[in-house]
N, CA, C and O atoms as a Maestro MAE file, in Angstrom:
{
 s_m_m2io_version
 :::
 2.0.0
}

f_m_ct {
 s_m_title
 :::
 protein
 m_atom[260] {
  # First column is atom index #
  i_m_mmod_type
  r_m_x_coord
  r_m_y_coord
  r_m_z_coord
  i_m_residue_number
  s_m_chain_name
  s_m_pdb_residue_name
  s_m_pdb_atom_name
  i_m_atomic_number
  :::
  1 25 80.587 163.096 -69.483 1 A "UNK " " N  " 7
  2 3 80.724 161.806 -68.864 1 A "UNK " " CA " 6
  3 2 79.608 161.655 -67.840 1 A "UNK " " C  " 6
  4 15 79.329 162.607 -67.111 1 A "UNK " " O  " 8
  5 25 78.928 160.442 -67.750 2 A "UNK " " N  " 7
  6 3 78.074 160.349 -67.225 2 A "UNK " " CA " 6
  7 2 78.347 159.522 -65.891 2 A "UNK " " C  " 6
  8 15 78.802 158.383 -65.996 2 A "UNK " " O  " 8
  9 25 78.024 160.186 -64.374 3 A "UNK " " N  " 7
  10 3 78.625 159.541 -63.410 3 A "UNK " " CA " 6
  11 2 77.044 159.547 -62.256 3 A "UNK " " C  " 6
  12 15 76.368 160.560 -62.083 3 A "UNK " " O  " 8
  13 25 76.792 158.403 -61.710 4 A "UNK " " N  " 7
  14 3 76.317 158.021 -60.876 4 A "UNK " " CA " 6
  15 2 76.719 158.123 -58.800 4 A "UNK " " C  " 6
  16 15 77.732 157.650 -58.284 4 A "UNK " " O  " 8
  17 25 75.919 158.643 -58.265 5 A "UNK " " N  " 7
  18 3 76.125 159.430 -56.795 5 A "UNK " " CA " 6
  19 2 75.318 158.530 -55.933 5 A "UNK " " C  " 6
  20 15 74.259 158.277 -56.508 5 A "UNK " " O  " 8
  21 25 75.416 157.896 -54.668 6 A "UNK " " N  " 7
  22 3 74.690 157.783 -53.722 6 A "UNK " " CA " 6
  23 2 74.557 158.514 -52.648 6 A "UNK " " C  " 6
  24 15 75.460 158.789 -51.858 6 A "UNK " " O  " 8
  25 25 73.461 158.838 -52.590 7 A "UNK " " N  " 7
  26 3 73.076 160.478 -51.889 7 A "UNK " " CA " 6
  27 2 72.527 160.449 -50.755 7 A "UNK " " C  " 6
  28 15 71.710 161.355 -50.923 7 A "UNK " " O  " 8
  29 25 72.381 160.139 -49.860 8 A "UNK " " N  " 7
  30 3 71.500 160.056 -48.676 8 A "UNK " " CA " 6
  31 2 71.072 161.234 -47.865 8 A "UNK " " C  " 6
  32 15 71.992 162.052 -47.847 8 A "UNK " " O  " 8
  33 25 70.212 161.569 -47.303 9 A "UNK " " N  " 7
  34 3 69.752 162.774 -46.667 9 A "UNK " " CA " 6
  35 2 68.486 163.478 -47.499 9 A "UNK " " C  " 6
  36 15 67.672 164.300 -47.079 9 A "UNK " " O  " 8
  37 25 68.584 162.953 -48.650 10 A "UNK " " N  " 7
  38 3 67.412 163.602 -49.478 10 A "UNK " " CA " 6
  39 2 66.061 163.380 -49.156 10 A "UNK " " C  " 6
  40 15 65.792 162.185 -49.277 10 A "UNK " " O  " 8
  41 25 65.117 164.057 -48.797 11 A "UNK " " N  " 7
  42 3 63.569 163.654 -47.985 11 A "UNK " " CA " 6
  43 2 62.793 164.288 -48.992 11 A "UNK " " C  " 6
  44 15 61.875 163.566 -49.383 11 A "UNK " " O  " 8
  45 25 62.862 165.456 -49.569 12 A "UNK " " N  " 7
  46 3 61.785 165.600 -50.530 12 A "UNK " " CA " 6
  47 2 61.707 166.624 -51.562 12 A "UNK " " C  " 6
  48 15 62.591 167.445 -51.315 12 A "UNK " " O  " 8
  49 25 61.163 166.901 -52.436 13 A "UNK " " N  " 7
  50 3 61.254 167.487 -53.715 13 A "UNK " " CA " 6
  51 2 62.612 168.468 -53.481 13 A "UNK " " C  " 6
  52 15 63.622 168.563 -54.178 13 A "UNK " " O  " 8
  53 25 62.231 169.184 -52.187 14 A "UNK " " N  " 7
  54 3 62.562 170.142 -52.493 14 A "UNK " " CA " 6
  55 2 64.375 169.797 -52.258 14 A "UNK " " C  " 6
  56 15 65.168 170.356 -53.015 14 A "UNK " " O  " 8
  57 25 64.793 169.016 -51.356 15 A "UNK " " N  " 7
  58 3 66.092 168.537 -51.050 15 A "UNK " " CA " 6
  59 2 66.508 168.192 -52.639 15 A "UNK " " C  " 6
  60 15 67.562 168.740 -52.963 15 A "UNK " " O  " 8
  61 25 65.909 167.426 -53.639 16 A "UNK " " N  " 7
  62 3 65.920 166.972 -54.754 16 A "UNK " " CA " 6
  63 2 66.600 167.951 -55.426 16 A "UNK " " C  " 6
  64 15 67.738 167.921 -55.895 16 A "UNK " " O  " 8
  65 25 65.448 169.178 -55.419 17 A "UNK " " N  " 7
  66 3 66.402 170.554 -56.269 17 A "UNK " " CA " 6
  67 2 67.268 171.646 -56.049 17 A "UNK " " C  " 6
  68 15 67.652 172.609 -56.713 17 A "UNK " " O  " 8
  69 25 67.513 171.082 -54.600 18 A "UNK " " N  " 7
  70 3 68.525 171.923 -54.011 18 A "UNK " " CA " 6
  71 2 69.686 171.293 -54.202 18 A "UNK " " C  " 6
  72 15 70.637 171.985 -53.840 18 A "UNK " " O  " 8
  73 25 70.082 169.869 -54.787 19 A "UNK " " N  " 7
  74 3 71.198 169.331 -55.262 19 A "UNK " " CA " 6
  75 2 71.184 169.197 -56.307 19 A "UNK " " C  " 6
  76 15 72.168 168.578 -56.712 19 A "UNK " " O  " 8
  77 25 70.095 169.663 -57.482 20 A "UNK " " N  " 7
  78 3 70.377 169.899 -59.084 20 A "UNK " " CA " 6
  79 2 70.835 171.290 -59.090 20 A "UNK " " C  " 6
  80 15 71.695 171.590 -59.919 20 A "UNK " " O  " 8
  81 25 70.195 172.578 -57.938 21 A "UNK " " N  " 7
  82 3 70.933 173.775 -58.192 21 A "UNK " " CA " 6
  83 2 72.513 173.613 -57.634 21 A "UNK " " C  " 6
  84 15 73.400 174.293 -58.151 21 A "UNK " " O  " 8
  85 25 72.696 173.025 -56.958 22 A "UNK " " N  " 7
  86 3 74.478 173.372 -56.497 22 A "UNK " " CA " 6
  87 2 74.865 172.508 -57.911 22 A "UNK " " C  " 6
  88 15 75.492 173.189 -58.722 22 A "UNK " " O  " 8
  89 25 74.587 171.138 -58.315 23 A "UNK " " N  " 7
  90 3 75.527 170.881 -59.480 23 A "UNK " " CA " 6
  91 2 75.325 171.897 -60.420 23 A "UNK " " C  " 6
  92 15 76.400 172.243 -60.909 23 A "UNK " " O  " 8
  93 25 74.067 172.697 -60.997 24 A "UNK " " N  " 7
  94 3 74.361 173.332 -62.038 24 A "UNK " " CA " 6
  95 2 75.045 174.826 -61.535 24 A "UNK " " C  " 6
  96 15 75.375 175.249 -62.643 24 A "UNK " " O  " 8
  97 25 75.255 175.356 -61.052 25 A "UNK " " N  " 7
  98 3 76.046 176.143 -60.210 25 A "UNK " " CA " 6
  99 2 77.439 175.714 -60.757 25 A "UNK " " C  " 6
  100 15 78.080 176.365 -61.581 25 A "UNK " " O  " 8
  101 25 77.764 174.724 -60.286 26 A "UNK " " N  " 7
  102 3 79.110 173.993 -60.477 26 A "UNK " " CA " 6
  103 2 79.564 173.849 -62.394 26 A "UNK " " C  " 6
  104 15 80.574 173.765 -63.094 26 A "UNK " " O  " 8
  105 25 78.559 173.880 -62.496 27 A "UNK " " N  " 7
  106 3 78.042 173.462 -64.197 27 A "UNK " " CA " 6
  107 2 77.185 173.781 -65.104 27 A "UNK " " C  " 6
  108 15 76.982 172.901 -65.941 27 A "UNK " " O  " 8
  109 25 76.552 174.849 -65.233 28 A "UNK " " N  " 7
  110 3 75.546 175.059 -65.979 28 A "UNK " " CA " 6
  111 2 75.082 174.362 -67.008 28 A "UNK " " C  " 6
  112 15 73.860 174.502 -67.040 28 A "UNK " " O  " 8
  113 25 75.548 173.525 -68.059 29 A "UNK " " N  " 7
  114 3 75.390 172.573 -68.953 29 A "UNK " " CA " 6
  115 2 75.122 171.091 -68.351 29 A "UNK " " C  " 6
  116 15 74.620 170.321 -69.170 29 A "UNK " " O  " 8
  117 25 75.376 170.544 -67.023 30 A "UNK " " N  " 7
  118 3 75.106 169.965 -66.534 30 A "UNK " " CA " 6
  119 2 73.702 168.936 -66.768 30 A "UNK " " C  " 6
  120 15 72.698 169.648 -66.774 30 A "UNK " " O  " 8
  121 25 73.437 167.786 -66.918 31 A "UNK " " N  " 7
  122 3 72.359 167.218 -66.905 31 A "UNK " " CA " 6
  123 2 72.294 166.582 -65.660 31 A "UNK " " C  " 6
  124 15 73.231 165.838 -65.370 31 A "UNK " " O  " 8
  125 25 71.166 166.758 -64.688 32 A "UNK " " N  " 7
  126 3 71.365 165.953 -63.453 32 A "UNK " " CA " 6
  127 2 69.882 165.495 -63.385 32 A "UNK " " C  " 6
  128 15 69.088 166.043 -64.150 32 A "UNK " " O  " 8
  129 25 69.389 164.414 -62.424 33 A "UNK " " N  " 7
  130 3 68.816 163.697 -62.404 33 A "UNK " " CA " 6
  131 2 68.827 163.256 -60.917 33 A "UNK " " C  " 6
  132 15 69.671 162.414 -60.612 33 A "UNK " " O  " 8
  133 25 67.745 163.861 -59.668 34 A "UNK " " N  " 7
  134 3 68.271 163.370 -58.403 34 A "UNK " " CA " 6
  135 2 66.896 162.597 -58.066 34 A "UNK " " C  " 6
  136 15 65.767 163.029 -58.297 34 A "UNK " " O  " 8
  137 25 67.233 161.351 -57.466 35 A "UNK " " N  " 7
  138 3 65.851 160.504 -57.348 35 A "UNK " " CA " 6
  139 2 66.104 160.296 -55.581 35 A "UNK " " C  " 6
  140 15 67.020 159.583 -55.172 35 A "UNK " " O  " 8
  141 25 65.212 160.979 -54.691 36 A "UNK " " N  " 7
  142 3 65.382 160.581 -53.556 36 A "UNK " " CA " 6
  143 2 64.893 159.072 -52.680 36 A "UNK " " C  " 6
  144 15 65.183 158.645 -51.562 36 A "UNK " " O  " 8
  145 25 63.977 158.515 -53.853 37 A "UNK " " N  " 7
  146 3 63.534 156.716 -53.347 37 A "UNK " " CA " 6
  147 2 64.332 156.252 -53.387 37 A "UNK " " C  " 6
  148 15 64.312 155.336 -52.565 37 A "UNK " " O  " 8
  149 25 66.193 156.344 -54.516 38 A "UNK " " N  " 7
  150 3 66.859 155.712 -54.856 38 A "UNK " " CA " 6
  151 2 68.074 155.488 -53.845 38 A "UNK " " C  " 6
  152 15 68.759 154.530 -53.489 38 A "UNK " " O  " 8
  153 25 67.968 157.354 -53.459 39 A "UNK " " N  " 7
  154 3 69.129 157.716 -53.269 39 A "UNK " " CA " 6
  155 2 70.239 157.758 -54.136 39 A "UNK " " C  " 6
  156 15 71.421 157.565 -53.849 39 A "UNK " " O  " 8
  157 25 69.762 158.017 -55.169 40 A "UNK " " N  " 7
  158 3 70.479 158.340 -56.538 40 A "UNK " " CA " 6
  159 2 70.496 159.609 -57.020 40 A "UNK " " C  " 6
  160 15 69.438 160.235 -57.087 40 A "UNK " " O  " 8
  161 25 71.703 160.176 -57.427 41 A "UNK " " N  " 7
  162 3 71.865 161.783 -58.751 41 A "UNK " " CA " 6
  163 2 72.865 161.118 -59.612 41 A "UNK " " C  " 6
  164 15 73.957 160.652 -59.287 41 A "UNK " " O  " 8
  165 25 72.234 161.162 -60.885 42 A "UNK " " N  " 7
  166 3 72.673 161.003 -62.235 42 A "UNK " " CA " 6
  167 2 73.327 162.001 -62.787 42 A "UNK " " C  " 6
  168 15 72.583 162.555 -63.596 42 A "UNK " " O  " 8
  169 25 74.361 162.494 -62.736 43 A "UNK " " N  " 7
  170 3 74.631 163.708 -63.575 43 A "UNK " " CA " 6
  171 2 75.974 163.138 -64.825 43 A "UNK " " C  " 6
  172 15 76.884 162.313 -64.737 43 A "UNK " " O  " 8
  173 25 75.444 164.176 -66.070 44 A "UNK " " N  " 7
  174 3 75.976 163.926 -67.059 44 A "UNK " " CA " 6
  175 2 77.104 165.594 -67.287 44 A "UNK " " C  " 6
  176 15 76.672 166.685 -67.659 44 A "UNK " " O  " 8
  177 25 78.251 165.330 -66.998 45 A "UNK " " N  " 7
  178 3 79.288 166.549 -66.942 45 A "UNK " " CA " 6
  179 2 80.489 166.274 -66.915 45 A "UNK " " C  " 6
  180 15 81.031 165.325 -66.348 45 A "UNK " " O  " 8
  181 25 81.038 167.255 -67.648 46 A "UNK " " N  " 7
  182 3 82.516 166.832 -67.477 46 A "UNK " " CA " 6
  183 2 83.749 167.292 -66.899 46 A "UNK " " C  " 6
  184 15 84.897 167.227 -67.339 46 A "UNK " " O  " 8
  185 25 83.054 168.022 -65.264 47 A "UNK " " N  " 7
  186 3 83.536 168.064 -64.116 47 A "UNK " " CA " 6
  187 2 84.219 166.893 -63.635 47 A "UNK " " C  " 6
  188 15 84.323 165.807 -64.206 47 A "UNK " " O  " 8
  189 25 84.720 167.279 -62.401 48 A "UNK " " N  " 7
  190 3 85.700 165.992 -62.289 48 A "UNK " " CA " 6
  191 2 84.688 165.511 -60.938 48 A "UNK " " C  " 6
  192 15 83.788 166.174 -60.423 48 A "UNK " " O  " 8
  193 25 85.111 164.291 -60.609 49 A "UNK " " N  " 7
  194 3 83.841 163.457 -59.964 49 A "UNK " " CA " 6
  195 2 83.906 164.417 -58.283 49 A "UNK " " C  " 6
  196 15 82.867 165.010 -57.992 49 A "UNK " " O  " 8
  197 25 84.784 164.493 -57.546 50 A "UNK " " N  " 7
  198 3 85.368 164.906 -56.663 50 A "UNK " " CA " 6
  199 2 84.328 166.138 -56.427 50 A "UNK " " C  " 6
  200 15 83.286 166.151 -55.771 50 A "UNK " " O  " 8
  201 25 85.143 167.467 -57.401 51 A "UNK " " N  " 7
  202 3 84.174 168.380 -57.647 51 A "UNK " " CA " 6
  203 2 82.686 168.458 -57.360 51 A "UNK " " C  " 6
  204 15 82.265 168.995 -56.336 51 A "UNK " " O  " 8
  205 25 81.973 167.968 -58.187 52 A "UNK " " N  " 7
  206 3 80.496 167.148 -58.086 52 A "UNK " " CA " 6
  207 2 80.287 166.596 -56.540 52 A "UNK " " C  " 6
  208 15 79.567 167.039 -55.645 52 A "UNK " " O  " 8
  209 25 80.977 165.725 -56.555 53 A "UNK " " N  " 7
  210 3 80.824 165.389 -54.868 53 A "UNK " " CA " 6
  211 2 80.225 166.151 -53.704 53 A "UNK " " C  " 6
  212 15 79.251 166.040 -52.960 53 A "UNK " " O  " 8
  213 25 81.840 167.455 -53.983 54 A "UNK " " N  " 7
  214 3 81.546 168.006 -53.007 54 A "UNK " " CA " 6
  215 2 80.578 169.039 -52.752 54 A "UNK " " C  " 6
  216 15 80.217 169.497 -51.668 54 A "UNK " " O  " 8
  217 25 80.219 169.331 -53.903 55 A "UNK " " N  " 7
  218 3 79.078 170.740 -54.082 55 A "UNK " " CA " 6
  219 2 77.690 170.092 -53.590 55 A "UNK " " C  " 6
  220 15 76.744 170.755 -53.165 55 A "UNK " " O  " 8
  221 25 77.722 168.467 -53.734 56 A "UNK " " N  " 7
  222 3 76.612 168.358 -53.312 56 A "UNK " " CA " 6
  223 2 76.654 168.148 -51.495 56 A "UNK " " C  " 6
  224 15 75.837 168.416 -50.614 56 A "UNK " " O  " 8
  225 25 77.864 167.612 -51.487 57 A "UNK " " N  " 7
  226 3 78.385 167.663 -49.913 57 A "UNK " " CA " 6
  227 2 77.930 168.962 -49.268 57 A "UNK " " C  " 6
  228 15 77.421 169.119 -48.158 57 A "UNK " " O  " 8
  229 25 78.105 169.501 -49.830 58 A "UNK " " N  " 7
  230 3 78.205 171.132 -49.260 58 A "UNK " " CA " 6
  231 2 76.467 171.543 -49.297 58 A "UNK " " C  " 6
  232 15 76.031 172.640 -48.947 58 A "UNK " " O  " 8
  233 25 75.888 170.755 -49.643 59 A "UNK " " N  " 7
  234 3 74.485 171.000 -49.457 59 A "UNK " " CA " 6
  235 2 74.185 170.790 -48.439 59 A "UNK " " C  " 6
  236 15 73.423 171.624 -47.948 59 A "UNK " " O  " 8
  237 25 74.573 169.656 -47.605 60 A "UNK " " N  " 7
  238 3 74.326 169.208 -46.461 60 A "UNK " " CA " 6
  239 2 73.738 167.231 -46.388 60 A "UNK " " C  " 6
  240 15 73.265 166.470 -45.544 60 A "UNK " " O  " 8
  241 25 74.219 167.166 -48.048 61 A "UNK " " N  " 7
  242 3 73.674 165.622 -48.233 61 A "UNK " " CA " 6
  243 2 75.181 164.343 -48.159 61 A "UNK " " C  " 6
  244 15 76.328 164.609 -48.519 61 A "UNK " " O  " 8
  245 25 74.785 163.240 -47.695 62 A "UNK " " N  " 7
  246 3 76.054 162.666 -47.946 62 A "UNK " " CA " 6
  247 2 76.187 161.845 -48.957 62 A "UNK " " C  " 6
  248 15 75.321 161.195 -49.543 62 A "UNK " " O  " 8
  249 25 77.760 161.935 -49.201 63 A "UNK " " N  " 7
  250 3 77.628 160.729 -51.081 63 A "UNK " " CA " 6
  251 2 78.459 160.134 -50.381 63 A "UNK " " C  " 6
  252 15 79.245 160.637 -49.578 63 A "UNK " " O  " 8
  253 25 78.247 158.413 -50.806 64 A "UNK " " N  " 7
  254 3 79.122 157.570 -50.840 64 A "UNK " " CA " 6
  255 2 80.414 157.597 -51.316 64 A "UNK " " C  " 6
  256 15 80.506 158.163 -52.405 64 A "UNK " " O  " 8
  257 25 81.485 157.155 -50.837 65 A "UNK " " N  " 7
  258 3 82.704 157.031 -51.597 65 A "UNK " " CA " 6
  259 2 82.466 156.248 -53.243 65 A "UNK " " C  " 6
  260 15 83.428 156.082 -53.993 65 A "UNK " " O  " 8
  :::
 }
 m_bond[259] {
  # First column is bond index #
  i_m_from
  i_m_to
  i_m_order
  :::
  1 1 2 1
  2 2 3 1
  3 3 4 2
  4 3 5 1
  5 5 6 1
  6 6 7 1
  7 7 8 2
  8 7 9 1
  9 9 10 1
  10 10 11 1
  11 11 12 2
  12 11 13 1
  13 13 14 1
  14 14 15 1
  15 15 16 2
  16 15 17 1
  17 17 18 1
  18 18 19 1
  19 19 20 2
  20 19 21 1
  21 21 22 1
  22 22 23 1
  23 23 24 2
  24 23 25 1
  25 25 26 1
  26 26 27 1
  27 27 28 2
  28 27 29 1
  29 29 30 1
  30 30 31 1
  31 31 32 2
  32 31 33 1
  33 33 34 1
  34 34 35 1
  35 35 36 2
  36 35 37 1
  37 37 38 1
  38 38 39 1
  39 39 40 2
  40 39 41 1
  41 41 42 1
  42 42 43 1
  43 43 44 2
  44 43 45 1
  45 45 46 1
  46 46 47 1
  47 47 48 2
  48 47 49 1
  49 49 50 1
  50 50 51 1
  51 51 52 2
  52 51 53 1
  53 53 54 1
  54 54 55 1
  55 55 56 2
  56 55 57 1
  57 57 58 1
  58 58 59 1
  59 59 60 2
  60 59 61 1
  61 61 62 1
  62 62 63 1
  63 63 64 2
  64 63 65 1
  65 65 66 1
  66 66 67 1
  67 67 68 2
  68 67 69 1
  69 69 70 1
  70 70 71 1
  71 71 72 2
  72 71 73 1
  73 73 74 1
  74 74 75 1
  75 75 76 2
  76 75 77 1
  77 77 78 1
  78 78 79 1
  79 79 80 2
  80 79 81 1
  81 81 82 1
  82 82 83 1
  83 83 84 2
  84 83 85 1
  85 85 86 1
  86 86 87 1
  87 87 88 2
  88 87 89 1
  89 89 90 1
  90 90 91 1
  91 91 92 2
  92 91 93 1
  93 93 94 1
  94 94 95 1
  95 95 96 2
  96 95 97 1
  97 97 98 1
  98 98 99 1
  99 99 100 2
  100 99 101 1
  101 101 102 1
  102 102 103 1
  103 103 104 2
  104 103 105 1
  105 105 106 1
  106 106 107 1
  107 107 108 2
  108 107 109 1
  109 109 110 1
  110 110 111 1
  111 111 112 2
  112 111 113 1
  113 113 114 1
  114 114 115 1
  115 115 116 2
  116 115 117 1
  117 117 118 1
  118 118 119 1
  119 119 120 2
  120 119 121 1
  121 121 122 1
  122 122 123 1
  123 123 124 2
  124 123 125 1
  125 125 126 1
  126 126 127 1
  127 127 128 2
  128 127 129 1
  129 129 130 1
  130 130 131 1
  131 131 132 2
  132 131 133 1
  133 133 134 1
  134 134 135 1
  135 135 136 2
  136 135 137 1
  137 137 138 1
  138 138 139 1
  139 139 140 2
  140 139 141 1
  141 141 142 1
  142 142 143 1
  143 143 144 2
  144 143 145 1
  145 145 146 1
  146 146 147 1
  147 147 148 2
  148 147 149 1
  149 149 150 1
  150 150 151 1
  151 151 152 2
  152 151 153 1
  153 153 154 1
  154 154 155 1
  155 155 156 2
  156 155 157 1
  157 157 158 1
  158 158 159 1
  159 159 160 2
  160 159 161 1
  161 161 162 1
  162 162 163 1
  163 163 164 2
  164 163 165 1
  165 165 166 1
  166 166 167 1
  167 167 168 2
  168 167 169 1
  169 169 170 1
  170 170 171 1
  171 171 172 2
  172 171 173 1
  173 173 174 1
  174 174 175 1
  175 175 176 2
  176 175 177 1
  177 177 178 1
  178 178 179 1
  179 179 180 2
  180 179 181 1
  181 181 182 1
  182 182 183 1
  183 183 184 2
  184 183 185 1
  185 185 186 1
  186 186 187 1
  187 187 188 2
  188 187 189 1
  189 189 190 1
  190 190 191 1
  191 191 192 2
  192 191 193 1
  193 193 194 1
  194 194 195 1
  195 195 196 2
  196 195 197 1
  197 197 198 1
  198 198 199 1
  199 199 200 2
  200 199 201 1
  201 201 202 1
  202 202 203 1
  203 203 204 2
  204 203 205 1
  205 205 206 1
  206 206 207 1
  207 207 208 2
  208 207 209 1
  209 209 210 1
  210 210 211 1
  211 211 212 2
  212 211 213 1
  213 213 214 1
  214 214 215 1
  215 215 216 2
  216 215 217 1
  217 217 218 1
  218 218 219 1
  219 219 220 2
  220 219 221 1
  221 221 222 1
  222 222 223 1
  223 223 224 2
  224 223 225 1
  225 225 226 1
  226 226 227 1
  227 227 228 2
  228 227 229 1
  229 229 230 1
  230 230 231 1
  231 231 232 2
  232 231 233 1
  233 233 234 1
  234 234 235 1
  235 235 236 2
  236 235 237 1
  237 237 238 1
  238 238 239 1
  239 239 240 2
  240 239 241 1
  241 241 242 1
  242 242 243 1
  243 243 244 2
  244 243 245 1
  245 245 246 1
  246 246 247 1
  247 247 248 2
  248 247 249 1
  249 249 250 1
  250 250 251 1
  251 251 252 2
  252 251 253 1
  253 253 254 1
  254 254 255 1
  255 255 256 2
  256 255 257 1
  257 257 258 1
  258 258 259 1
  259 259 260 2
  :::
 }
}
């Protein structure tokens, strides 16, 4: 299932792949996609949204409700 994140805190590449490694962590099959101009991560998984959330929470980035 493919679910859409608004991410804020992301500044640059490297913030970018430090929230594709915690989702695939969470997920290894995981497809993610983090765009920091957007403030967007695309991920395609079939984790539950919550889950996802928080791993990226736990990075130190914030997602929208």
């Amino acid at each position: 299932m493919k679910q859409t994140f608004t991410v804020t805190g992301m500044t640059c590449e490297h913030c970018e792949k430090a929230v594709v490694r915690a989702v695939r962590q969470l997920d290894r099959t995981a497809e993610v996609q983090a765009d920091r101009s957007s403030n967007s991560v695309v991920v395609e998984s079939e984790q539950p949204r919550e889950a996802l959330a928080q791993v990226i929470a736990d990075e130190g980035y914030t997602v929208a409700p």
